[in-house]
TORTOR-532150 format. One record per residue (C-alpha): residue number from 1; residue in one letter; chain; x, y, z. Coordinates in nm, 2 decimals. Layout:
% TORTOR-532150
<drenvo NUM, "A", "A", <X, Y, Z>>
...
***
This chain:
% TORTOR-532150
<drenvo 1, "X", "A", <-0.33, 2.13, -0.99>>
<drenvo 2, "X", "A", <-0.52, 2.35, -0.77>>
<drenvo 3, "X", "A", <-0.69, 2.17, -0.45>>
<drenvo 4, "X", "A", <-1.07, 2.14, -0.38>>
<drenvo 5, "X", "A", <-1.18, 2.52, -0.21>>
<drenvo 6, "X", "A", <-1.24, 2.59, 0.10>>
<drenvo 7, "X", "A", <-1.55, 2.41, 0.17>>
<drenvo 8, "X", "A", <-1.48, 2.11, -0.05>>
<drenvo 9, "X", "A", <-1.52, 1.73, 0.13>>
<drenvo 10, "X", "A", <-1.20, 1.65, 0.26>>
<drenvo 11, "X", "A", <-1.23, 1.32, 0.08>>
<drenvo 12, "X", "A", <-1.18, 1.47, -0.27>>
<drenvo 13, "X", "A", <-0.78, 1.57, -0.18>>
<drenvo 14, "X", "A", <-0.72, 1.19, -0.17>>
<drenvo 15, "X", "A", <-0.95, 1.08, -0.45>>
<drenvo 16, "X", "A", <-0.77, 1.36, -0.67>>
<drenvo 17, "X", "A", <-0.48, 1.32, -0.55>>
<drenvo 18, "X", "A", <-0.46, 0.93, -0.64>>
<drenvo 19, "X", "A", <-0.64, 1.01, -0.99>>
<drenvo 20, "X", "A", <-0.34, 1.23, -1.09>>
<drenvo 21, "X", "A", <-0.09, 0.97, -0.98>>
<drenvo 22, "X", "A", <-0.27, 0.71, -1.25>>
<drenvo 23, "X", "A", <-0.28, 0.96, -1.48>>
<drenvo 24, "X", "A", <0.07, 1.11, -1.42>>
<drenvo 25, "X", "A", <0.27, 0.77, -1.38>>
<drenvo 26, "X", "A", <0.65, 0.76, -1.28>>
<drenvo 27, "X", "A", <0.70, 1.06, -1.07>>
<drenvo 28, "X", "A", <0.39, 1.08, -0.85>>
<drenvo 29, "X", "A", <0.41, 0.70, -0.80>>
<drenvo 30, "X", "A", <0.72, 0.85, -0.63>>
<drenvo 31, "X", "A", <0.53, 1.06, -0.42>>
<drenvo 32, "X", "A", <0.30, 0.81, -0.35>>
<drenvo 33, "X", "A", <0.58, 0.58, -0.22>>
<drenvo 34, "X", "A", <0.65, 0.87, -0.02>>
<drenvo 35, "X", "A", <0.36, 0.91, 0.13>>
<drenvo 36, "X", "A", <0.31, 0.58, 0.22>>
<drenvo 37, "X", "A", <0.58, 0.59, 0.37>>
<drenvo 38, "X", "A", <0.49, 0.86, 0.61>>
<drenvo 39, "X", "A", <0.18, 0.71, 0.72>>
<drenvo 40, "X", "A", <0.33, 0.40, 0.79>>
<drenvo 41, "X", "A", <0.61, 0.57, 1.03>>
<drenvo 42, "X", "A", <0.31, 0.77, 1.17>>
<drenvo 43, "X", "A", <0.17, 0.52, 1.31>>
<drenvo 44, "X", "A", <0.44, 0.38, 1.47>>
<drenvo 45, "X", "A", <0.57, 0.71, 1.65>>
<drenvo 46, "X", "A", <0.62, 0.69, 2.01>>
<drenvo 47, "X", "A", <0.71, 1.06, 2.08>>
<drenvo 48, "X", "A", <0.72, 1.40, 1.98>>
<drenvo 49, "X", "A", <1.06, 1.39, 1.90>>
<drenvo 50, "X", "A", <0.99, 1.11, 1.67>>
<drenvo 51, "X", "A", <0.66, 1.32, 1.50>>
<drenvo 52, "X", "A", <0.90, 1.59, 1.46>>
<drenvo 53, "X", "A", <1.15, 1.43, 1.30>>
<drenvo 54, "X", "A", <0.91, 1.24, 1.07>>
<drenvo 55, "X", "A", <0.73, 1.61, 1.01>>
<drenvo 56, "X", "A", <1.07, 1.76, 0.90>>
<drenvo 57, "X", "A", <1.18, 1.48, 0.66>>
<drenvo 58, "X", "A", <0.83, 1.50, 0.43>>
<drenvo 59, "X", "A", <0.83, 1.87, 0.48>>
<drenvo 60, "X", "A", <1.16, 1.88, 0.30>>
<drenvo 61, "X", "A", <1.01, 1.60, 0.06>>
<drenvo 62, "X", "A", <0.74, 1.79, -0.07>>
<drenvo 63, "X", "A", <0.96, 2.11, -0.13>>
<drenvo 64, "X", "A", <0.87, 2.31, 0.20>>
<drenvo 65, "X", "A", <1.09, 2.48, 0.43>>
<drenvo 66, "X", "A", <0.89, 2.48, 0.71>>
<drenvo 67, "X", "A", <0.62, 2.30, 0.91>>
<drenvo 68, "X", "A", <0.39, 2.37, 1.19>>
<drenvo 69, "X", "A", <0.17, 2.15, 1.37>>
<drenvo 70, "X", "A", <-0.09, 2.22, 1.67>>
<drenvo 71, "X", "A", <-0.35, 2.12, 1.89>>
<drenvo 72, "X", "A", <-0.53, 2.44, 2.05>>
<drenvo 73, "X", "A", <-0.77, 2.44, 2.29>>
<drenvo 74, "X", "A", <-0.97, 2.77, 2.35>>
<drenvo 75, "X", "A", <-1.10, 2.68, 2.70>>
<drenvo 76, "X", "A", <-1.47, 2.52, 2.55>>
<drenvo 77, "X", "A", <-1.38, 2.14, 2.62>>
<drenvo 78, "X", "A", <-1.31, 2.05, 2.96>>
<drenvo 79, "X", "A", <-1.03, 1.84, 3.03>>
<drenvo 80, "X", "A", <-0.85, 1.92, 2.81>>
<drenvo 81, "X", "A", <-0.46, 1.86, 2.89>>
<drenvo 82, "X", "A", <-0.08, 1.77, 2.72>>
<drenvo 83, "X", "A", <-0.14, 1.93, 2.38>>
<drenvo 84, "X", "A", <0.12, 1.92, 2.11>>
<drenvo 85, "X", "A", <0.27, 2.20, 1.91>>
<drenvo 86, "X", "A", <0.54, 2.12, 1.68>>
<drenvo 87, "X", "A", <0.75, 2.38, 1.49>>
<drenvo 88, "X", "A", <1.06, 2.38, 1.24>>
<drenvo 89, "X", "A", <0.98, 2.78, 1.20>>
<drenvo 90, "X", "A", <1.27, 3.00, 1.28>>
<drenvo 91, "X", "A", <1.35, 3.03, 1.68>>
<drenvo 92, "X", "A", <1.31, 3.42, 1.63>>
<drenvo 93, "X", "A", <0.93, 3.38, 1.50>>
<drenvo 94, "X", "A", <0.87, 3.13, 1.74>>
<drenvo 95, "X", "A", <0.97, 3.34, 2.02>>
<drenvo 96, "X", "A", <0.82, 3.66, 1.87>>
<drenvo 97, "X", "A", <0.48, 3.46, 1.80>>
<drenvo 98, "X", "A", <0.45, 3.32, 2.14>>
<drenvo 99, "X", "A", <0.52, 3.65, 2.35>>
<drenvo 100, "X", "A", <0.29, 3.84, 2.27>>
<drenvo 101, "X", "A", <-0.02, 3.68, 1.99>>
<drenvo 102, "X", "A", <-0.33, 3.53, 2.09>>
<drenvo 103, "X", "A", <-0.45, 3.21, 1.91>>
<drenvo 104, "X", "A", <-0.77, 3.43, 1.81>>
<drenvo 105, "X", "A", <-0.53, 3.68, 1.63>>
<drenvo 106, "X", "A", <-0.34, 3.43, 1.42>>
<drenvo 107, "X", "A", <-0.48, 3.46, 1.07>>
<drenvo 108, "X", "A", <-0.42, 3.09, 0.96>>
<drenvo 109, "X", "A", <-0.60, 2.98, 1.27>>
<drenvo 110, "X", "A", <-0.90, 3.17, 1.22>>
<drenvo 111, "X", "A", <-0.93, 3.11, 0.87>>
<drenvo 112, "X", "A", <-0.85, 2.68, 0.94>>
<drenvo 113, "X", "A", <-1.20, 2.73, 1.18>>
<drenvo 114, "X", "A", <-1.38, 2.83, 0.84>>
<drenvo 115, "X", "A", <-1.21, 2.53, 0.65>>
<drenvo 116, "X", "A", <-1.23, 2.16, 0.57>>
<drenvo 117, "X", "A", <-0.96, 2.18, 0.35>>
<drenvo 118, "X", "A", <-0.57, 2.31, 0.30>>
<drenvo 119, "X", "A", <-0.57, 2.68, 0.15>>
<drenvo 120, "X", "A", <-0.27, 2.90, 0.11>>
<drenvo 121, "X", "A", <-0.23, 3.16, 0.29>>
<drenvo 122, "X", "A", <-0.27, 3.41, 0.02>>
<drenvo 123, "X", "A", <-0.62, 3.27, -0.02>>
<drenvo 124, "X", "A", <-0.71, 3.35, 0.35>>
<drenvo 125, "X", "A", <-0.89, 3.69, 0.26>>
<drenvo 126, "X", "A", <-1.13, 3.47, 0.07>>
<drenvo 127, "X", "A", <-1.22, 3.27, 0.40>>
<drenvo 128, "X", "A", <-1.18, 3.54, 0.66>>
<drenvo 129, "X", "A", <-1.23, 3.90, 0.68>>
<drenvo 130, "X", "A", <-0.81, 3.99, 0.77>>
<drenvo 131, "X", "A", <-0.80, 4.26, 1.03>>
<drenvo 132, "X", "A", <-0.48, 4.51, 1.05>>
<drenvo 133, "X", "A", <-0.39, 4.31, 1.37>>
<drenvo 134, "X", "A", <-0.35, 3.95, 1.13>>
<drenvo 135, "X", "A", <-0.20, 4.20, 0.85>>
<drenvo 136, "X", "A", <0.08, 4.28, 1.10>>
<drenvo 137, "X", "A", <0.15, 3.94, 1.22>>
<drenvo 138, "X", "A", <0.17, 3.84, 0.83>>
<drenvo 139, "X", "A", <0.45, 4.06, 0.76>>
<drenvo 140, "X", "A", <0.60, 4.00, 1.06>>
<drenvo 141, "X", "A", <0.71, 3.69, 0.98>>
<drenvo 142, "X", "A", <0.77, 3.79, 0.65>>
<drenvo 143, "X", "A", <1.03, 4.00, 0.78>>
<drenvo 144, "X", "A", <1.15, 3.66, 1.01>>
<drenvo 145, "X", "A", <1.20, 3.52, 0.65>>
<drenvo 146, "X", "A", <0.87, 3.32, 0.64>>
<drenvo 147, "X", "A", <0.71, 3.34, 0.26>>
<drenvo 148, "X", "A", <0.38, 3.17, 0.16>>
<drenvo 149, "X", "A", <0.22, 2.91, 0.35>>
<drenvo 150, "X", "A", <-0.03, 2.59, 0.32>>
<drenvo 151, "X", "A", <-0.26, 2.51, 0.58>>
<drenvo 152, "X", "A", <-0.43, 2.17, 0.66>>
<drenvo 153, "X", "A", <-0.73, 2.24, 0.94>>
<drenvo 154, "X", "A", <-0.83, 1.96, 1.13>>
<drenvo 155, "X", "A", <-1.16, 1.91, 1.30>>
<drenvo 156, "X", "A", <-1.26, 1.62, 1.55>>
<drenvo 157, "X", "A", <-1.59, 1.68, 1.70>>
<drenvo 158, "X", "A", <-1.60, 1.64, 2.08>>
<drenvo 159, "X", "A", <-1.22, 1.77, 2.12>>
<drenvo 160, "X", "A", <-0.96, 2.03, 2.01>>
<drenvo 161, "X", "A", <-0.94, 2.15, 1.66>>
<drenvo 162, "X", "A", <-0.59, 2.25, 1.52>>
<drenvo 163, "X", "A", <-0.38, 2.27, 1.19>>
<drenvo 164, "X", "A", <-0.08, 2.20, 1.01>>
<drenvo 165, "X", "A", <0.13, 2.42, 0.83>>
<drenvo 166, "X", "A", <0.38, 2.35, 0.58>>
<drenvo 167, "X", "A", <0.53, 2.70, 0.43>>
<drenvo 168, "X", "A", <0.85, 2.80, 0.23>>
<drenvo 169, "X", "A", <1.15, 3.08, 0.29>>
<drenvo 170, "X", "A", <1.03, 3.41, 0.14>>
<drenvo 171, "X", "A", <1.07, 3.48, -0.22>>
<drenvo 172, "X", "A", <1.03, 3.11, -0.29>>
<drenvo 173, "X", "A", <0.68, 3.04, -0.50>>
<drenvo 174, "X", "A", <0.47, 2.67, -0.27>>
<drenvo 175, "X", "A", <0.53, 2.37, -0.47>>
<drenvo 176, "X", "A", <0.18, 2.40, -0.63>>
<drenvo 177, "X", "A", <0.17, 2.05, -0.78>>
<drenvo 178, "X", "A", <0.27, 1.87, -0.42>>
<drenvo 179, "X", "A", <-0.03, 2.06, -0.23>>
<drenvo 180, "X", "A", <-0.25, 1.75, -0.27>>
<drenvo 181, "X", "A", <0.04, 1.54, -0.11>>
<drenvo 182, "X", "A", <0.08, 1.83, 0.17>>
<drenvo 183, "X", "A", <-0.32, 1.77, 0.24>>
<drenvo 184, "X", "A", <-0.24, 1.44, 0.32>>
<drenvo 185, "X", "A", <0.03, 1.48, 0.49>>
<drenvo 186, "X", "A", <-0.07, 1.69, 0.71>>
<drenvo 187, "X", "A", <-0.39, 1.56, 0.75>>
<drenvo 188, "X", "A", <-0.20, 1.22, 0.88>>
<drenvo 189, "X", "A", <0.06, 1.44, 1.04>>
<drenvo 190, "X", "A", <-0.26, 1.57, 1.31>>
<drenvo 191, "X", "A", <-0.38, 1.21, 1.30>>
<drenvo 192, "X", "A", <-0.03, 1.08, 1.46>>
<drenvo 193, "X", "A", <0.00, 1.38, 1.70>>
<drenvo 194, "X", "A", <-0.36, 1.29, 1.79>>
<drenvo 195, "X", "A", <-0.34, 0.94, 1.91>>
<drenvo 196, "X", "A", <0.06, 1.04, 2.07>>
<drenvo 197, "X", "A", <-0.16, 1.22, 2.33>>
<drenvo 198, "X", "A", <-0.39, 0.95, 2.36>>
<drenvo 199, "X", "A", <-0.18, 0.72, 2.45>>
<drenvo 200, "X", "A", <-0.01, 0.95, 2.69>>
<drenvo 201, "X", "A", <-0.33, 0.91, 2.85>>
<drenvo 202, "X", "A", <-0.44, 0.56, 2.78>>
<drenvo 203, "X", "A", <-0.30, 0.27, 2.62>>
<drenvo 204, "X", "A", <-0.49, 0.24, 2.28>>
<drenvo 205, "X", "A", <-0.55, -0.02, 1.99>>
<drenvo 206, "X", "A", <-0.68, 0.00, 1.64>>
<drenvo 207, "X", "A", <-1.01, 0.01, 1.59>>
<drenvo 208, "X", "A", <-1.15, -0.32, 1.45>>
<drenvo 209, "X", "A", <-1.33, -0.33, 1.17>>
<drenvo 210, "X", "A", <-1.50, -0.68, 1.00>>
<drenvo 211, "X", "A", <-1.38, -0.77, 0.67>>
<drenvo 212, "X", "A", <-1.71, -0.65, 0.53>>
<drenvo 213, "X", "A", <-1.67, -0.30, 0.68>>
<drenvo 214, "X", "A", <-1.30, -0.29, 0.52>>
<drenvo 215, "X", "A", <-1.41, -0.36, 0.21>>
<drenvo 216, "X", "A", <-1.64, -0.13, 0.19>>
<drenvo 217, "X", "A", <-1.43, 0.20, 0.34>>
<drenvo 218, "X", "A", <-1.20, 0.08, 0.08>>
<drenvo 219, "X", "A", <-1.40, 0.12, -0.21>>
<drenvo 220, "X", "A", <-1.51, 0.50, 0.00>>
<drenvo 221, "X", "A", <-1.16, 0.58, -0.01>>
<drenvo 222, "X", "A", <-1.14, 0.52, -0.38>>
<drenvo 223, "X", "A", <-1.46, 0.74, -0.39>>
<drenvo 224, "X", "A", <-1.75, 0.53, -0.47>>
<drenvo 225, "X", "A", <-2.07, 0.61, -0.37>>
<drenvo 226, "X", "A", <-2.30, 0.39, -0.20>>
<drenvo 227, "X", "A", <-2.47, 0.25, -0.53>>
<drenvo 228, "X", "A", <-2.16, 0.15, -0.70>>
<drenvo 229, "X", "A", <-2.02, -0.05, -0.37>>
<drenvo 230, "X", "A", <-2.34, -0.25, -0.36>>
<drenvo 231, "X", "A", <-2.27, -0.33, -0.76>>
<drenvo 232, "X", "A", <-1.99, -0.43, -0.68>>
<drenvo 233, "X", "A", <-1.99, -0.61, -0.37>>
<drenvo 234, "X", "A", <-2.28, -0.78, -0.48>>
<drenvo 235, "X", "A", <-2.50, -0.67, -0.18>>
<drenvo 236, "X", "A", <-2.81, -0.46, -0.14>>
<drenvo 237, "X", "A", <-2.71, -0.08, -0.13>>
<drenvo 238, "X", "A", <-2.90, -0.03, 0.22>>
<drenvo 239, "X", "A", <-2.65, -0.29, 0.32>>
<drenvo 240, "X", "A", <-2.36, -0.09, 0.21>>
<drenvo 241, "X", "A", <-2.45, 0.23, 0.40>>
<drenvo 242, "X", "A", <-2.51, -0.02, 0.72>>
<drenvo 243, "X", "A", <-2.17, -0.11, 0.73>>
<drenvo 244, "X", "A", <-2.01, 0.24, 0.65>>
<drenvo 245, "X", "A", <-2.23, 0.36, 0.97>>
<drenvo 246, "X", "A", <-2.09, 0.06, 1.18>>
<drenvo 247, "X", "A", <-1.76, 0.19, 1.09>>
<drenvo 248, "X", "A", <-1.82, 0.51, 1.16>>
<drenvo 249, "X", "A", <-2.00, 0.42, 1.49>>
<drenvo 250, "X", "A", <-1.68, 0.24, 1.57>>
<drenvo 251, "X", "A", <-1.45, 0.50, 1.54>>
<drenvo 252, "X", "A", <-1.69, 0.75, 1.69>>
<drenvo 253, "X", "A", <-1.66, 1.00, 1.33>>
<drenvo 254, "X", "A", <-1.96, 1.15, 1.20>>
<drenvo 255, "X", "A", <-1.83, 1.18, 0.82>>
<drenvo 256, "X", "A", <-1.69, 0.96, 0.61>>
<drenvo 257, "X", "A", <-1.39, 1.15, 0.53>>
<drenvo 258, "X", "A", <-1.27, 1.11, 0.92>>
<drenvo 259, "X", "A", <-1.35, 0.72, 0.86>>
<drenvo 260, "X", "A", <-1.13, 0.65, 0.56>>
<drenvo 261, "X", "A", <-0.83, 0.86, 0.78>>
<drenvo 262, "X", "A", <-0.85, 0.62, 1.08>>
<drenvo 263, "X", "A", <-0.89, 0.33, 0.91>>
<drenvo 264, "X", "A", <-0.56, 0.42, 0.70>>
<drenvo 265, "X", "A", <-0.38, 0.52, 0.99>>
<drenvo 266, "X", "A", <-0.50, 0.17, 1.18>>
<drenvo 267, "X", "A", <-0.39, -0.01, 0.89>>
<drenvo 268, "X", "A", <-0.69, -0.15, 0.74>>
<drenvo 269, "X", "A", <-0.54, -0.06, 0.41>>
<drenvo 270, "X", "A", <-0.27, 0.14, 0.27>>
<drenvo 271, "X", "A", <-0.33, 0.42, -0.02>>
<drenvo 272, "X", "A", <-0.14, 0.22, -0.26>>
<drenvo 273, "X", "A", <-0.50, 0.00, -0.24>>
<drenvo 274, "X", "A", <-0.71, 0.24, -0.33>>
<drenvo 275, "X", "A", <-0.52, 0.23, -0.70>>
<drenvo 276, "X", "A", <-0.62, -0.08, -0.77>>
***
């Protein structure tokens, strides 16, 4: 299936995602499994060698060759400090990337700042006008053996956006049908890099959340809206969106989307729940 387009709630790559593995059966409950699996290793990474080697595995999973991950800072949030960058890419693109390519040029960067969503790289002309500068760096590493590419942006308002990749060899054609599961993997991918550097800073615990507020990001992440919780709940629906903004105001996220990601990566429940 083709994933929601470029300006698409981020929340509609999961509630997709899990529609197609009800209405698929055996082999994307095998990628569900798979998934789950990664977000529970996520959270329990204690270094970037572990993130790496967790990144490699589902990259391989999903039918990629490659991954990138990143945190970028442009200089416009102060204090900024120990960002991660994370590469399987070939050592020769790495190396010719880094010497002598601003973040600004890089294509998939600029077009992940005009994104909620994954897009391919082929798509990126839609998003962003590509100058001859990106067109070179595109069949650059082309020519390092570096074919088509998916790109996850993530945004977190008050600190450093960033991205991850996942891309295959050249001449290979993206695993079309795993580019939900690559959304969420990469999504959760940022997540674990994200609170690694946190707690290189300062020791951190999951956000609590009351049962009621659970319940109720739950039934979010299975994408009800605010109406059909309060039928089901039982409560009134002003009630509903009371404890969705208490979770929110917990975690410090101004959309919803960003609410059901922590609260999966603390734990308060697993994908697998949101099937039921």
């Amino acid at each position: 299936m083709r994933p929601p387009g470029p300006l698409a709630d981020p929340k509609l790559a999961v509630t997709v995602w899990l529609s197609n593995v009800v209405a698929q059966g055996e082999t994307q409950m095998g990628e569900l499994a798979i998934v789950n699996h990664f977000i529970e290793s996520s959270r329990r990474v204690r270094s970037t060698k572990e993130l790496h080697c967790l990144c490699d595995a589902i990259t391989r999973d999903m039918g990629f060759d490659f991954f990138a991950l990143a945190q970028i800072d442009l200089g416009r949030i102060p204090g900024q400090r120990g960002l991660i960058a994370l590469s399987s890419y070939p050592a020769e693109w790495v190396a010719d990337i880094s010497a002598g390519t601003r973040v600004e040029e890089d294509p998939a960067y600029m077009a992940s700042c005009r994104s909620l969503v994954g897009f391919r790289w082929s798509e990126m002309g839609d998003i962003i006008k590509i100058s001859r500068r990106q067109r070179t760096i595109l069949a650059r590493s082309r020519r390092a053996g570096i074919g088509e590419g998916y790109t996850v942006p993530a945004h977190v308002p008050g600190e450093t956006n960033g991205l991850t990749t996942f891309a295959v060899r050249d001449g290979r054609d993206l695993p079309d049908r795993r580019l939900p599961m690559a959304q969420l993997a990469g999504t959760f991918a940022y997540e674990a890099a994200r609170q690694l550097r946190r707690r290189g800073q300062t020791e951190t615990e999951p956000v609590a959340l009351t049962p009621r507020q659970v319940d109720c990001v739950l039934l979010v992440a299975k994408g009800k809206s605010d109406w059909e919780i309060s039928r089901i709940l039982g409560v009134a629906e002003e009630t509903v969106t009371e404890h969705v903004d208490a979770a929110r105001a917990r975690y410090g996220v101004a959309r919803r989307s960003q609410l059901v990601v922590r609260a999966l990566h603390d734990g308060h429940f697993a994908i697998a729940d949101a099937l039921h």
